[in-house]
N, C-alpha and C positions, 0 to 999 in steps of 0.2 A: 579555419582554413588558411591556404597561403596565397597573400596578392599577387599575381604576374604581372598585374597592370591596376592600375587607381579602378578598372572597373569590372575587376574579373576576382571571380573566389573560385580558389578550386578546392576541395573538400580534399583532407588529409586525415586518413582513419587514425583514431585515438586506438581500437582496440581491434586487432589483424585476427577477426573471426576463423579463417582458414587455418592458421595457424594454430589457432586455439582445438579447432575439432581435430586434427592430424593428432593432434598430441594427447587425446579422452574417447577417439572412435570408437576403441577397441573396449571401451568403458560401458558406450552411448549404448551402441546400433546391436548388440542383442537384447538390451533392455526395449531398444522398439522395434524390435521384429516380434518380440515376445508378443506387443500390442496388435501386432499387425495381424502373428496364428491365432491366436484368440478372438481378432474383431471385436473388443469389448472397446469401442472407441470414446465412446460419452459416460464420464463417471467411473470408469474404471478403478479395479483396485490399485491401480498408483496412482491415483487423484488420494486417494484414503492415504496410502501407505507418504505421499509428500505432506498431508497436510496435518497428521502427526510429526512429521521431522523438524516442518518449519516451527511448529507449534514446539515441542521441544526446543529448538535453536532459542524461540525468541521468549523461553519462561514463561508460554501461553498455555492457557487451559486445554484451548482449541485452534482449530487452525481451519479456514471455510476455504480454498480456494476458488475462484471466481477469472472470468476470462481477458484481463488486463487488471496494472496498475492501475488506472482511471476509470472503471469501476467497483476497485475496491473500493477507490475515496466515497463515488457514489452511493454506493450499497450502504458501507455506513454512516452517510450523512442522513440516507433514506432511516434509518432505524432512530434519527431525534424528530423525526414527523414536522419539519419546518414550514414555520407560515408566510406567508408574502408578509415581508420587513422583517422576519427575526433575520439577526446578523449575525454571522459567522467570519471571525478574526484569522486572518490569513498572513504570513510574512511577504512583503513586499518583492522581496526577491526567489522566486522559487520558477519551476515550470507549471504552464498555462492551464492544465488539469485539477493543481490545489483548488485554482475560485472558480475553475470554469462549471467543476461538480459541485460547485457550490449553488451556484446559478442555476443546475441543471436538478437541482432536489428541493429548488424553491425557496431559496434565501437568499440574500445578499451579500458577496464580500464582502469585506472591510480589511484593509491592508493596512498593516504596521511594519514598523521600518525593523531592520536589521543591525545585528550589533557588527561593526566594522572589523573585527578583528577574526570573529568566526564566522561569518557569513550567514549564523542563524537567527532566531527570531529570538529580538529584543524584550524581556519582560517587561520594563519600562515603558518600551513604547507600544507594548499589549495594555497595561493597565489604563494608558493615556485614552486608547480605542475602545472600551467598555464604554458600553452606553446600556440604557433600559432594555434594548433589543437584543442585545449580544447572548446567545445561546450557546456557542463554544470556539474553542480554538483548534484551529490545525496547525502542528508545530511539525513543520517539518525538520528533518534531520540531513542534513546536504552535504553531501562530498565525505558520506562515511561516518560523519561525525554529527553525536547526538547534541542538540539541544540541550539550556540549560532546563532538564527538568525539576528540580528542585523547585527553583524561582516558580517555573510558569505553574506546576503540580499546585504548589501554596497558593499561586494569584486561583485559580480555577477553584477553589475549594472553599477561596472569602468568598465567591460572586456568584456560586452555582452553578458553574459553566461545565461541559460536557470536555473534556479532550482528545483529540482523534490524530495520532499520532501518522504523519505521512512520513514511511521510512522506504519510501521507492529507493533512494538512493545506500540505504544504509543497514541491507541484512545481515544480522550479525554481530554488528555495532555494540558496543560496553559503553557504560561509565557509570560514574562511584554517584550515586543518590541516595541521601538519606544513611550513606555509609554502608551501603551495600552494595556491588557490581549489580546495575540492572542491565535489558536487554534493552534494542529499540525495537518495540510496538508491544512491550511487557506494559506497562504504566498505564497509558493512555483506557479508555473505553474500548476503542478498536485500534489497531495497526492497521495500516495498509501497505503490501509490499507492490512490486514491479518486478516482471520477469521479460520485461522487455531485451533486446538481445544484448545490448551495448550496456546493460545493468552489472552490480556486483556478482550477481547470480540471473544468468539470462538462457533462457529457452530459444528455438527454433520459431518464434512467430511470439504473438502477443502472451501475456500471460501473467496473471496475478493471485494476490494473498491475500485474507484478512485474519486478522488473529486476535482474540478474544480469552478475557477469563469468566465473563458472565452469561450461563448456560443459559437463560432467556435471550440474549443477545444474540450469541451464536445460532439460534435455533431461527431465528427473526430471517438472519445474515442469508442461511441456507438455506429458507422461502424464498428469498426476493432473489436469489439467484436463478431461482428455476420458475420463472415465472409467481410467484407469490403463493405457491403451495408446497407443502410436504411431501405431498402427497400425490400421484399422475392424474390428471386431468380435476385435483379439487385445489381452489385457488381462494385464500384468506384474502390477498388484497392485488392491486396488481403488481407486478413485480417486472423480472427483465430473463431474457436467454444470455446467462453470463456464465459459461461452465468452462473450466477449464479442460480442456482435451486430455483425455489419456494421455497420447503419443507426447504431445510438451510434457508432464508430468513426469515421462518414461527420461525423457532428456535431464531433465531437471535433477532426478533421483541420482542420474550416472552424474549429473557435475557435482550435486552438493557432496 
């Protein structure tokens, strides 16, 4: 924001939404009116038809969408079954949802510092944060730009640890691992994206991804989305109402 006064902020929009729909309306709004003649509002075939796109975009087998960034992180933290004290490695600078979902699926942060020059998380000072406890890392990807996977991929692979890559901010995203271009939320266990509005890729209200190449995984991801079953009214464990809306989905489709 910008100060008027030592004790006033006034908020100055980074990204002029108005402006952004004038200029893809004509892109949007028959792909949701199409939701709207239909009334197929929950699960709808463009909930399917995005969640192959993302899943294509980001080198993933699958693609689960689910009803916010900040329950993607959830959901797959929910799929490593965390005990009171296992720890989950977090980078010290990210938004409040990396450790908050971590707290909220029954583990503990643990915060590592950042490497100064990319703002992401420091391998070194992951390895420094392994303890006995330590179950996995969330390596987020910020401002577009991937982590060093290489580093953290090798450190996770000495110690057993699970990796869940937080790419709210970075759909889409490259870089060269291993000497091949990967995506961000390809590598990891799970990705978890953000379709929040003010994101790379942002929807009309809340809205989120996860994306997966292990067909047990994914299959886990979409029980715990729908309450903890496959299946209407039969439920393996408990789980959460975390769906993404058709009509976001219908948005989604017209911007990607």
């Amino acid at each position: 924001g910008a100060a008027t006064d030592p004790g006033v902020l006034v908020n100055v929009p980074l990204l002029d939404l108005v402006a952004q729909y004038r200029a893809i309306k004509d892109d949007v709004l028959p792909l949701v009116m199409g939701v709207v003649e239909r009334q197929h509002f929950i699960l709808g075939e463009e909930v399917a038809r995005l969640e192959r796109e993302i899943a294509a975009l980001s080198h993933a087998k699958h693609g689960i969408a689910c009803a916010s960034g900040t329950d993607a992180l959830l959901l797959a933290l929910r799929t490593l079954d965390l005990a009171p004290g296992d720890e989950v490695i977090c980078p010290a600078f990210t938004f409040f949802a990396t450790a908050g979902t971590v707290h909220n699926a029954g583990g503990t942060p643990v915060f590592a510092d950042i490497d100064p020059e990319t703002f992401n998380l420091s391998p070194a000072a992951v390895e420094a944060a392994i303890t006995p406890r330590t179950r996995a890392i969330i390596v987020v990807h910020l401002f577009g730009q991937m982590a060093d996977m290489d580093a953290l991929l090798a450190l996770a692979a000495r110690h057993g640890l699970s990796v869940i890559e937080d790419a709210a901010q970075a759909i889409g995203a490259r870089r060269q691992v291993g000497g091949a271009w990967r995506a961000a939320g390809e590598l990891g266990a799970i990705g978890a994206f953000s379709f929040f509005p003010s994101k790379n890729l942002g929807c009309w209200g809340d809205g989120g991804m996860m994306v997966a190449q292990d067909d047990a995984v994914a299959a886990r991801l979409r029980r715990l989305r729908t309450h903890g079953g496959a299946k209407q009214y039969h439920h393996d464990e408990v789980g959460y109402n975390s769906r993404l809306d058709t009509l976001q989905a219908a948005v989604l489709l017209g911007k990607l």
